[in-house]
ZAVO-229135 format. One line per 10 residues: number of its first residue (from 0); their letters; for each residue z, y, x of N, C-alpha, C. Coordinates in steps of 0.2 Angstrom, whole numbers. Last residue first. Layout:
BEGIN
NUM	A	Z:Y:X:Z:Y:X:Z:Y:X  ... $
//
This chain:
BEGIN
457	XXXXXXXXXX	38:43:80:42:36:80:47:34:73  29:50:78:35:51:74:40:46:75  18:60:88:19:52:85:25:53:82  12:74:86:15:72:89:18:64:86  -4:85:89:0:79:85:6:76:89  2:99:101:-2:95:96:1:91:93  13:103:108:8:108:107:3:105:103  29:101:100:24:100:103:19:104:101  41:104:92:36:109:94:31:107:100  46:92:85:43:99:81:40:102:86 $
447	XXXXXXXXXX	48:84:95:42:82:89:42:88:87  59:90:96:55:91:102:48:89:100  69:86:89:67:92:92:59:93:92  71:71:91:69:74:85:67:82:85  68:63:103:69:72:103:65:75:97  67:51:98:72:53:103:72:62:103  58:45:90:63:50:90:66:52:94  45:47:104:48:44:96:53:52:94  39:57:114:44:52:112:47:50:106  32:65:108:29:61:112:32:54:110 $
437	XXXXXXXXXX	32:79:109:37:76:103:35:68:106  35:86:120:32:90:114:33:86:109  37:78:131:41:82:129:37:83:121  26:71:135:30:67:129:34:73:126  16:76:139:15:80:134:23:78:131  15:69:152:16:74:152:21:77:147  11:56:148:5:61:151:9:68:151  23:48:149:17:45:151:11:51:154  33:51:141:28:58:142:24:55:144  42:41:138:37:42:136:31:49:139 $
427	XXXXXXXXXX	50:48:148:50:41:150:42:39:146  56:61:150:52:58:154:48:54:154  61:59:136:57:64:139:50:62:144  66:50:127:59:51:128:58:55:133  79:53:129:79:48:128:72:48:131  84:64:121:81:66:128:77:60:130  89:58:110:81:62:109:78:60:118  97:51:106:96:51:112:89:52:114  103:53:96:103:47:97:101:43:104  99:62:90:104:62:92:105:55:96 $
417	XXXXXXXXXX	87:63:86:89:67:90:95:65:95  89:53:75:86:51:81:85:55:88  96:60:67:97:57:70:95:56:77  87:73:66:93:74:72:95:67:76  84:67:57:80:65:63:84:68:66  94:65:47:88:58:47:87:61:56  97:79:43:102:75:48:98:69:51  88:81:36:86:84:44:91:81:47  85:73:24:82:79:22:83:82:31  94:62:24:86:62:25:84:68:26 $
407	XXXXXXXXXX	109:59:31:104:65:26:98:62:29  108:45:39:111:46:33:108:51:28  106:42:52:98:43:46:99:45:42  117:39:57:114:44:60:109:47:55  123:33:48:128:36:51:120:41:52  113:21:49:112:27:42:118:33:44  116:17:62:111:19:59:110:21:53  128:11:65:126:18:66:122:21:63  130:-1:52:129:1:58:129:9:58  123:-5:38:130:-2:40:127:2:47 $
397	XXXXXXXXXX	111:-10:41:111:-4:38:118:-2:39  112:-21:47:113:-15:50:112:-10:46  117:-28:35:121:-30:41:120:-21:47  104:-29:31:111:-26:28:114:-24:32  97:-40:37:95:-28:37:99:-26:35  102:-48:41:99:-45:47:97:-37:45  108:-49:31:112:-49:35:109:-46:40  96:-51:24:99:-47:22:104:-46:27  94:-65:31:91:-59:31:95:-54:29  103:-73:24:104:-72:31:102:-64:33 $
387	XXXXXXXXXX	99:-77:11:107:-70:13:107:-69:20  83:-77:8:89:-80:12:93:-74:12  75:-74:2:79:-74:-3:85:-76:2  65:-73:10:65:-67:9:73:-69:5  62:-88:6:64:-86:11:67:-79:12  57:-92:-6:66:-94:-3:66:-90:2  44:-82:-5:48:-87:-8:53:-87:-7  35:-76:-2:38:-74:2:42:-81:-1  20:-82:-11:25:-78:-10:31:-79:-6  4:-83:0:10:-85:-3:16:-80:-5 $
377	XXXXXXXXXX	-5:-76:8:-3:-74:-1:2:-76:-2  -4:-77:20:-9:-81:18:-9:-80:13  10:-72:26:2:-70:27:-3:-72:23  18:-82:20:17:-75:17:12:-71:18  18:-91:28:16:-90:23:11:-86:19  26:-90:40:17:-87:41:16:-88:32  39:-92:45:35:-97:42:27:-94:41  42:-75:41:46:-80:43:42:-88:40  30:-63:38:34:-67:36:37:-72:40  12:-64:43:17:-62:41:22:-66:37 $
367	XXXXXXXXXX	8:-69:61:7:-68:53:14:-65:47  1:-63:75:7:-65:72:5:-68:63  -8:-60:85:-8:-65:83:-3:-69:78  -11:-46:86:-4:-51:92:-5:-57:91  -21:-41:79:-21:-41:87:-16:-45:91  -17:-46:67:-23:-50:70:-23:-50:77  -6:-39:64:-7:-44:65:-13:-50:68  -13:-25:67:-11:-27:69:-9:-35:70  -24:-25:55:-27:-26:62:-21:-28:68  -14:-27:43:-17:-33:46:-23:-31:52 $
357	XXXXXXXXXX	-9:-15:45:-4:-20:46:-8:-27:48  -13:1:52:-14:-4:48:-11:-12:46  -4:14:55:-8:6:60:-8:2:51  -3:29:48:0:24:51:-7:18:49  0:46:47:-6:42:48:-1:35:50  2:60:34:7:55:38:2:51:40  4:75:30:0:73:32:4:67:36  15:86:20:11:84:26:7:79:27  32:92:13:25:90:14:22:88:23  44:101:16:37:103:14:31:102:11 $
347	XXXXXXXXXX	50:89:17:54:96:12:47:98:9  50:81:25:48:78:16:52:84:12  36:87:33:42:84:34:43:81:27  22:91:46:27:90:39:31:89:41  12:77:52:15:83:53:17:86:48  12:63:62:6:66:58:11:73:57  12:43:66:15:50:64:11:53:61  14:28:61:14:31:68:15:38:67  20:15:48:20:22:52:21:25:59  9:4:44:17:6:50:17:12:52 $
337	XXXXXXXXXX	5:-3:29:4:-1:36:11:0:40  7:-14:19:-1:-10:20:-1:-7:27  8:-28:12:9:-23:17:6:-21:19  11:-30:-5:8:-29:-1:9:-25:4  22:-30:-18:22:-33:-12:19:-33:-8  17:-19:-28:16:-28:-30:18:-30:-25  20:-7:-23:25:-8:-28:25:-17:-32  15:-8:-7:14:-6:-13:19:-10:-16  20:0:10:19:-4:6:17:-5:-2  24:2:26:22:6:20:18:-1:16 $
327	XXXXXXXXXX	41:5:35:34:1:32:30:5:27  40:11:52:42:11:49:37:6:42  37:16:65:37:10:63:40:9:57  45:34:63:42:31:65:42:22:65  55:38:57:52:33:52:47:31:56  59:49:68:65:40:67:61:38:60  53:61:61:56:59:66:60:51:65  48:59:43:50:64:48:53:62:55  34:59:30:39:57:34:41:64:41  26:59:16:28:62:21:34:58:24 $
317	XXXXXXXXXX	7:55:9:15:53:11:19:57:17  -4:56:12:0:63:11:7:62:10  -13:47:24:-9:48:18:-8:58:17  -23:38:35:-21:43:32:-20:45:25  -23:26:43:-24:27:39:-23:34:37  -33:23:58:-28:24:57:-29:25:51  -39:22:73:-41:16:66:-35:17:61  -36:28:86:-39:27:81:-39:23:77  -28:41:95:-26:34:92:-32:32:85  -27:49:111:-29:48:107:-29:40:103 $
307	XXXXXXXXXX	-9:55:118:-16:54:119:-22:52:111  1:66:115:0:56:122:-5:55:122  -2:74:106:-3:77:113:-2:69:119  -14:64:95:-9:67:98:-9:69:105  -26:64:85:-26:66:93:-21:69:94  -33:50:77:-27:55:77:-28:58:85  -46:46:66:-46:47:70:-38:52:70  -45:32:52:-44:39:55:-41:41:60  -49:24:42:-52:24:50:-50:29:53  -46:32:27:-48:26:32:-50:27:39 $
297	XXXXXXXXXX	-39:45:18:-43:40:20:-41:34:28  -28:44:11:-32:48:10:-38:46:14  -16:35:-1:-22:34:5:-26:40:2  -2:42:-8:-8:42:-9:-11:40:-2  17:41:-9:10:45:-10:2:40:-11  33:41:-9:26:38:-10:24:44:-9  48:36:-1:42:40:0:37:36:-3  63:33:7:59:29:3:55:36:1  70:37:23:72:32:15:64:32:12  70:46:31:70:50:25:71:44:19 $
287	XXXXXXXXXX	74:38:42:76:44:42:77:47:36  68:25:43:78:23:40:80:30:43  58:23:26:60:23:34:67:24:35  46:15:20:52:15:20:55:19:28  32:23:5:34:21:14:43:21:16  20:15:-5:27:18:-3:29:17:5  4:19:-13:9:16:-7:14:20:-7  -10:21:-23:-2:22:-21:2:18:-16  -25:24:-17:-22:19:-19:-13:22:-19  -35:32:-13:-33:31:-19:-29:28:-21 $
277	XXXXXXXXXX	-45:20:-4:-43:26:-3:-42:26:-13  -34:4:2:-40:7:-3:-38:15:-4  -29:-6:16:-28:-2:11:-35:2:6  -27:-24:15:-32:-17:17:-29:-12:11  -13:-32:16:-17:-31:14:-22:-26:17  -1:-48:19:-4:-41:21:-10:-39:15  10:-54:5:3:-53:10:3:-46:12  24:-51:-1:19:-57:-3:14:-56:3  38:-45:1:34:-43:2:28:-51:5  50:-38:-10:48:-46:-8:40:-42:-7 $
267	XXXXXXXXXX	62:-29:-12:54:-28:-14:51:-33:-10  79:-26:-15:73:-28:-12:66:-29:-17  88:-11:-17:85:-13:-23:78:-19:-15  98:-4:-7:98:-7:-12:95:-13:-16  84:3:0:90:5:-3:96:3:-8  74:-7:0:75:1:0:81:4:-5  70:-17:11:75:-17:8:75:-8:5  56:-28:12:58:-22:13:63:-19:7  51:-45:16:55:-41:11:55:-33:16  52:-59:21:47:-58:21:50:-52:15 $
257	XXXXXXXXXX	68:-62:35:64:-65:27:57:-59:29  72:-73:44:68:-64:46:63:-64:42  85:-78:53:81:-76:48:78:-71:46  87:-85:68:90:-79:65:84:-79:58  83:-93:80:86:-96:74:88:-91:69  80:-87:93:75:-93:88:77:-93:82  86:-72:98:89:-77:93:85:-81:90  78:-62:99:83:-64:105:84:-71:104  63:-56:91:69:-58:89:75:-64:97  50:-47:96:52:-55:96:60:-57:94 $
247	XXXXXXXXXX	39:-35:92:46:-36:95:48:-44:94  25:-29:95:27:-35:91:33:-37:96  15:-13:89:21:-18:93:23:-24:92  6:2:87:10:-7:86:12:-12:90  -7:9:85:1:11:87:6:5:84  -24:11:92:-21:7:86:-13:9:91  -33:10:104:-35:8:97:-30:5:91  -23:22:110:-29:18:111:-31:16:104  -7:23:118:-14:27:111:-18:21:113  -2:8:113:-4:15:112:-2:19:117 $
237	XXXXXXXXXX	4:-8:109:-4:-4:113:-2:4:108  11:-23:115:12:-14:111:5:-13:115  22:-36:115:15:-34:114:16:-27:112  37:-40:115:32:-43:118:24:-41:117  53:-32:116:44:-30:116:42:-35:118  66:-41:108:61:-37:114:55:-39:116  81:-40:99:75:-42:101:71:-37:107  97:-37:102:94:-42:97:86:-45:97  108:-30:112:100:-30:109:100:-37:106  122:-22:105:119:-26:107:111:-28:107 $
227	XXXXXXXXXX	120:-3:103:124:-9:102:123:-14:105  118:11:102:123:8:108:126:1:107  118:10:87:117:14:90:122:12:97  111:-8:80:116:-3:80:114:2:88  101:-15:83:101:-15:76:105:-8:75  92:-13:98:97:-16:95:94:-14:86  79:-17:110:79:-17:104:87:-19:101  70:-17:124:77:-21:122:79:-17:118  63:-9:131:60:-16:133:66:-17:125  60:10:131:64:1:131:61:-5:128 $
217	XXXXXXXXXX	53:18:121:62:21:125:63:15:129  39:14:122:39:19:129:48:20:129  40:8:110:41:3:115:40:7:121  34:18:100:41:16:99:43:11:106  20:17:98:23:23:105:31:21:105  17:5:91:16:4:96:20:11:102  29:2:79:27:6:79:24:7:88  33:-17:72:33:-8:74:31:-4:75  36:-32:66:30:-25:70:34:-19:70  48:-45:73:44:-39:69:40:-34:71 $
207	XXXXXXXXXX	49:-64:72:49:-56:76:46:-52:70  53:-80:76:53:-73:74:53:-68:77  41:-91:84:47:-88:85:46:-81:78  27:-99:84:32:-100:79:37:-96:80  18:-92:93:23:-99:96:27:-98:89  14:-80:85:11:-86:86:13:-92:90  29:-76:75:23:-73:80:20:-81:82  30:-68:59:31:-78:65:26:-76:69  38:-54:54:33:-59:54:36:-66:60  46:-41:44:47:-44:47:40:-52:49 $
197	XXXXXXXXXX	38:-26:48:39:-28:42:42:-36:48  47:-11:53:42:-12:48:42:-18:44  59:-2:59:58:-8:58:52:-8:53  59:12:68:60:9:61:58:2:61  69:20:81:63:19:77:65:16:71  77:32:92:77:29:87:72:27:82  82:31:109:80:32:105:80:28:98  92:28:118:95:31:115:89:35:112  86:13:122:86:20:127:86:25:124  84:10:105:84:7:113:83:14:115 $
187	XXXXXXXXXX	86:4:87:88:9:94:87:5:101  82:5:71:82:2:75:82:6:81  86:4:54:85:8:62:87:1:66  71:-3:42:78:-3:46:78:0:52  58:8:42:62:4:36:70:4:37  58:19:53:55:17:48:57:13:42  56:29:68:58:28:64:56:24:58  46:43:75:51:36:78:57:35:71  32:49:74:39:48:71:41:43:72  22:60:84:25:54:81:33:53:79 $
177	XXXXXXXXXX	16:74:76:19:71:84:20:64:79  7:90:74:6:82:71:10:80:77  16:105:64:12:99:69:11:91:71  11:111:47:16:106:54:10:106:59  0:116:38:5:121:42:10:118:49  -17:112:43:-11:109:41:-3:114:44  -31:115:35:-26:118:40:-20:114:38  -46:105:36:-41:108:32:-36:111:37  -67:106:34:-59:110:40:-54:110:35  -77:95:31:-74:99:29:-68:101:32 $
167	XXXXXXXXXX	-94:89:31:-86:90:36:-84:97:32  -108:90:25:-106:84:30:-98:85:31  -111:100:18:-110:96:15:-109:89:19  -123:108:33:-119:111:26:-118:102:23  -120:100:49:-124:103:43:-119:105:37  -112:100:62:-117:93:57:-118:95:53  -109:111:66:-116:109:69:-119:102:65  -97:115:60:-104:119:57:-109:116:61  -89:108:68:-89:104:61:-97:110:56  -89:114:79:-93:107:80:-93:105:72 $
157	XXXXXXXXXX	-83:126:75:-91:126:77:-95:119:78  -70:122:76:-78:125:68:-84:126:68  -67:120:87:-68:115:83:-72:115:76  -69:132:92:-73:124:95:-73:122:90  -61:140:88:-69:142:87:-69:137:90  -46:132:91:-50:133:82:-58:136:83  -48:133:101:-47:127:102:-49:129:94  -47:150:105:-52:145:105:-52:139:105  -36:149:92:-40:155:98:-45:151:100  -27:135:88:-29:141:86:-35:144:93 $
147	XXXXXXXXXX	-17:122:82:-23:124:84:-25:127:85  -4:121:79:-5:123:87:-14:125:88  -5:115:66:-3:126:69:-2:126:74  -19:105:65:-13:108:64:-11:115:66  -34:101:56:-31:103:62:-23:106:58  -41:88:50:-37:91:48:-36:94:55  -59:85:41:-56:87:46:-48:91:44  -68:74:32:-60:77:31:-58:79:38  -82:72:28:-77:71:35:-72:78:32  -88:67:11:-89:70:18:-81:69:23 $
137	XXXXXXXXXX	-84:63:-1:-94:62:1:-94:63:10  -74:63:-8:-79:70:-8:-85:68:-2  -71:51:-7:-70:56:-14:-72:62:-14  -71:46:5:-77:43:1:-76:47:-6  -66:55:19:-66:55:12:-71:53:8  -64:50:35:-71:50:31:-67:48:24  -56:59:46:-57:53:44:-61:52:35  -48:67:59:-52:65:56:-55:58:53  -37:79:68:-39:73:65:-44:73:60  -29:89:81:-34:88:76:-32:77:73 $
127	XXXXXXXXXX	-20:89:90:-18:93:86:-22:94:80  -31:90:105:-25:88:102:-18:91:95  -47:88:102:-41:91:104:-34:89:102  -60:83:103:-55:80:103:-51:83:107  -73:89:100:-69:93:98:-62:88:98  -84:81:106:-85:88:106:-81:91:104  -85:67:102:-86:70:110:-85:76:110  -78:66:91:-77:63:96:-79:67:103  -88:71:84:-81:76:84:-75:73:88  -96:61:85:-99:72:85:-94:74:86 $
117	XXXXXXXXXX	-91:53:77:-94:54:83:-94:59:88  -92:59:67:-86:57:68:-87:58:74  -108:59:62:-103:65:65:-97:65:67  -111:45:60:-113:49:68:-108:56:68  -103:43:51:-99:40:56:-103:43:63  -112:47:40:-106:53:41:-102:49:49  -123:43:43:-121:51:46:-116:52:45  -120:28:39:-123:29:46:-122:38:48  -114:30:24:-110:30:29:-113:30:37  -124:45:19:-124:37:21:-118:40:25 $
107	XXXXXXXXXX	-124:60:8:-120:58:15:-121:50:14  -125:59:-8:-131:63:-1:-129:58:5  -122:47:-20:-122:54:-16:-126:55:-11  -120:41:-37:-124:44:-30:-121:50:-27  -106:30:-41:-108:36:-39:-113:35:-35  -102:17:-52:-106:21:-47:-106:27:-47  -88:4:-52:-92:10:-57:-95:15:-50  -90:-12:-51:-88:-5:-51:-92:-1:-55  -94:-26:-56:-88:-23:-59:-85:-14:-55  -107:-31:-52:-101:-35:-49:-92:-30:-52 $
97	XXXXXXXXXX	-115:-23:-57:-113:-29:-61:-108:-32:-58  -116:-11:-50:-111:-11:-58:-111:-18:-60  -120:-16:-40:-113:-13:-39:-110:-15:-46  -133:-17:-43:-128:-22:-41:-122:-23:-40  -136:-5:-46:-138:-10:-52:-132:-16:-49  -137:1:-35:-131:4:-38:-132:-1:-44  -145:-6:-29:-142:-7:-27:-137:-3:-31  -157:0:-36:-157:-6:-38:-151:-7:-33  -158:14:-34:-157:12:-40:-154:5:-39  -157:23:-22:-154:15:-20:-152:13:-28 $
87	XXXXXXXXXX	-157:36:-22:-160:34:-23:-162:26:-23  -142:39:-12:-146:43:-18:-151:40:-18  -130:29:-9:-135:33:-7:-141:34:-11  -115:26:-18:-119:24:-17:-126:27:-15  -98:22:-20:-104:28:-18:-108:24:-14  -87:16:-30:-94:14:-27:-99:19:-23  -71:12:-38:-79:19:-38:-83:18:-31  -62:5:-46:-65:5:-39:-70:10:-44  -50:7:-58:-54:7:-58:-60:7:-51  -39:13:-66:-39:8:-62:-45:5:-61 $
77	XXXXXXXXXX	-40:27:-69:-42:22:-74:-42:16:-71  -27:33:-62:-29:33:-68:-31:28:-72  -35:30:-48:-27:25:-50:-27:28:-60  -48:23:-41:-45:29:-48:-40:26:-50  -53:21:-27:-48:19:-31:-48:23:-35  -68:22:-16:-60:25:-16:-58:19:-24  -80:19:-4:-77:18:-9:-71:22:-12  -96:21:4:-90:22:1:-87:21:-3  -110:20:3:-107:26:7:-102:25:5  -123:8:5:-115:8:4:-114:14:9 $
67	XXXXXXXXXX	-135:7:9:-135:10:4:-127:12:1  -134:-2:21:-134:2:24:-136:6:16  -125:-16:9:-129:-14:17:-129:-5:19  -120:-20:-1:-126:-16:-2:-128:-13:5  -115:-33:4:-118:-34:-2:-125:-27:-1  -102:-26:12:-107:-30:14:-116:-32:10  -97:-20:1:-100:-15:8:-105:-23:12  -95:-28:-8:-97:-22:-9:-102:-20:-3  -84:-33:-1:-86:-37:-4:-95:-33:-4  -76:-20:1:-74:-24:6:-81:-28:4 $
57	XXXXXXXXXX	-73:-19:-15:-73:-15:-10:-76:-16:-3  -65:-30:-16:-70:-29:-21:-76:-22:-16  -53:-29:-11:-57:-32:-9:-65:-32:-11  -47:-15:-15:-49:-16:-9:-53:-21:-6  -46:-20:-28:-52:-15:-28:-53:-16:-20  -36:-29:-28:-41:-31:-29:-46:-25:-28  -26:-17:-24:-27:-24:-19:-33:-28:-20  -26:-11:-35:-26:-9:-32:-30:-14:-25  -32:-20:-50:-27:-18:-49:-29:-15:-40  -45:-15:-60:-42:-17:-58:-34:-15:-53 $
47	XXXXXXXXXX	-56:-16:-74:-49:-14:-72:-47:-18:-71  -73:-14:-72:-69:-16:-70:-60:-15:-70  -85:-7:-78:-83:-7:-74:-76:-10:-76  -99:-15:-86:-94:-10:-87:-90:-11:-81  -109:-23:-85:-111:-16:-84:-105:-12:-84  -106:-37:-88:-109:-34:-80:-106:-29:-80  -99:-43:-96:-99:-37:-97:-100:-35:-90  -100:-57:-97:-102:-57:-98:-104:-48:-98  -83:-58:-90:-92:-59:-83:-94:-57:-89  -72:-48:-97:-78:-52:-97:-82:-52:-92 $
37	XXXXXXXXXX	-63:-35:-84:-68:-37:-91:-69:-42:-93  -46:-38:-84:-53:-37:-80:-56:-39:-86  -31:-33:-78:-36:-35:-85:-42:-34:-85  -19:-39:-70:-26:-38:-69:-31:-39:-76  -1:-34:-72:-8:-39:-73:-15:-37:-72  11:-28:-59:6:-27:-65:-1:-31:-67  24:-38:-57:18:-35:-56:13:-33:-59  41:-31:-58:36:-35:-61:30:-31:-58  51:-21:-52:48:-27:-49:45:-32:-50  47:-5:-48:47:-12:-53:47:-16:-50 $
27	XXXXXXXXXX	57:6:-37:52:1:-39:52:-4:-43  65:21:-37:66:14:-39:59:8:-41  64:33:-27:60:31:-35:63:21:-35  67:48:-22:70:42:-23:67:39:-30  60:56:-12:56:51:-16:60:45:-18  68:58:0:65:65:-6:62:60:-12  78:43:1:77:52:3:73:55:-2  90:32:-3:84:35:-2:85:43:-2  99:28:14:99:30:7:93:33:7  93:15:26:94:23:24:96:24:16 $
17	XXXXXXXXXX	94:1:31:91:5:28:94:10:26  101:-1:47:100:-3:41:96:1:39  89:-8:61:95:-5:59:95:-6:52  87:-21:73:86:-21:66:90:-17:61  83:-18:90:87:-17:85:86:-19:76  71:-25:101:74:-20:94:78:-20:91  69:-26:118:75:-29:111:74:-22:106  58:-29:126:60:-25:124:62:-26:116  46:-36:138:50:-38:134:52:-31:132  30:-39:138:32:-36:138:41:-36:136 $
7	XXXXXXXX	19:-52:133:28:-52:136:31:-44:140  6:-40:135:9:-47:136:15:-47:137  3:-24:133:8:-27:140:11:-34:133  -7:-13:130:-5:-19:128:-3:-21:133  -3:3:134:-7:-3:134:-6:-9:133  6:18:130:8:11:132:-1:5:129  7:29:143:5:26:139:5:19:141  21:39:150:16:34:151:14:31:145 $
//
């Protein structure tokens, strides 16, 4: 069954522990980097900035230069936004550079390349496909996966050969796309297994955290431990549809529920939501594979799992596997960038990873981030994240079952979840059938593999 936004919906999350790190075991700074920005009186040079600020700048940008803005990305190199700007819009690329980017001309407006997404909306929404607008090559990144083939492959080349030379490009993805149940801390209901993302104050003041919206098809009632007691429960979830996210409500008014992601040891105090920027580095937690970076590859990105279809999604090369599904993704200065839903790989191979943007989510439930909403607003997480309470609430289950289960990253992680009570999914999420193919979070870490299209990750 898909899941639709269901008000009070209840359903206890667990808040498992953190996983030892997996393929990407990197230790994070914990000093931020400073922003060396030019002189105002240096209109003309571009800018060095830090990531978070190009997204705004970015954002700032797109309004400013109207229908002559095709895009932006991030040069992690020279730290620097880069501006695509429609060919012959001198005096709008005049405006970019004074406000501190640096410009590109290209061919593609954002108004063609969003009519062709379109184009690939009505005419090639298979299961097993994705798509989302690279502003570092000007055109639509199509990715299909290895279910794609015989004639689901000659549709789909032929709808990306009918928007013209230099509009869309076909990638092959060797995995399948399913969602991955899974993320920061484990977390367990009806013998599936997800991740805890980030913790927030839902809009009555109560504690609660986000997750991964297909992660609310195992159960209403969320533990921290494998067969433990529940701790929290679903009050909001939507998926497929516009977006993969949950808002789990903590049992207990009074339990601490800092503003941090625990990776392994080492916390990383987590200050604001933010947008993510293409280009940008992000780290992902989950309590199958641990800790993971990579890159934004784009924005707005359409996913078509075999549950059905999910849009507004980011798109990484970050890899993840089964049980990271809800999991967090975030930057090395504290910002919350997203929540993993799925994509296909694994962190042997590689792959393709899509996750809910953090602040569409909070917007949708009304929550803010952080214990106290602070931390939504910029603030830093402050005493609170620093509470030993918290820890207790991720440490505490990082014991638990849950690295018992998550413990190998490399396949034990998602057997976890396999294990944990894959079958878990079958029925229950299949909603359209398809759950078996991986539908269901983790529950049937299996079963994510050989779905006949994308399969969500829980």
């Amino acid at each position: 069954m898909s899941h639709k936004r269901i008000p009070k919906r209840k359903a206890a999350m667990a808040v498992g522990g953190v996983v030892a790190l997996g393929a990407a075991a990197i230790l994070l700074p914990s000093a931020n980097a400073s922003q060396d920005g030019a002189p105002d009186d240096a209109a003309a040079a571009p800018r060095t900035l830090k990531a978070g600020d190009a997204s705004d700048l970015a954002t700032r940008l797109a309004g400013m230069l109207g229908d002559a803005y095709a895009g932006a990305y991030y040069d992690g190199d020279s730290k620097r936004l880069v501006v695509n700007v429609v060919r012959g819009e001198g005096d709008m690329a005049l405006r970019a550079r004074s406000a501190g980017a640096a410009v590109r001309e290209v061919d593609n407006s954002m108004a063609e390349l969003d009519s062709g997404a379109q184009t690939l909306k009505s005419q090639a929404t298979i299961p097993g496909t994705s798509w989302a607008v690279d502003p570092r090559t000007n055109k639509i990144l199509v990715t299909a996966d290895s279910t794609v083939t015989g004639n689901k492959w000659d549709r789909l080349e032929s709808t990306v050969e009918s928007l013209g030379s230099g509009m869309a490009t076909i990638k092959k993805s060797a995995g399948t796309f399913r969602i991955f149940a899974s993320g920061g801390d484990a977390i367990f209901a009806g013998g599936a297994r997800c991740s805890l993302g980030f913790n927030v104050t839902a809009a009555d003041g109560t504690p609660a955290f986000l997750t991964a919206g297909h992660c609310a098809a195992a159960g209403d009632e969320w533990s921290d431990q494998q067969g433990g007691q529940p701790i929290a429960t679903v009050d909001q979830a939507l998926f497929p549809g516009a977006g993969d996210f949950a808002l789990v409500t903590y049992n207990d008014p009074a339990v601490e529920a800092p503003s941090e992601v625990n990776v392994g040891g080492q916390i990383v105090p987590i200050v604001q939501a933010a947008e993510a920027a293409v280009g940008q580095q992000v780290f992902r937690m989950g309590s199958t594979t641990g800790l993971a970076d990579g890159q934004v590859l784009g924005l707005n990105a359409t996913v078509n799992y075999p549950e059905g279809t999910v849009t507004g999604l980011i798109q990484t090369d970050v890899c993840a596997e089964p049980g990271d599904s809800g999991g967090s993704m975030f930057t090395q200065d504290g910002l919350a960038i997203g929540l993993t839903s799925g994509g296909s790989g694994d962190c042997t191979s590689g792959g393709e990873t899509f996750f809910q943007p953090v602040t569409t989510a909070l917007e949708a439930v009304g929550a803010t981030l952080g214990a106290g909403g602070d931390a939504g607003a910029g603030a830093p997480a402050g005493g609170q994240d620093a509470g030993a309470g918290q820890d207790a609430g991720a440490g505490q289950d990082a014991g638990a079952g849950q690295d018992a289960g998550a413990g190998d990253p490399a396949g034990g992680e998602q057997d976890a979840d396999a294990g944990a009570g894959e079958d878990a999914g079958a029925g229950q999420d299949a909603g359209d059938g398809q759950a078996g193919e991986g539908a269901d979070h983790d529950r049937g870490s299996g079963r994510h593999g050989h779905g006949s299209g994308p399969t969500s990750t829980h």
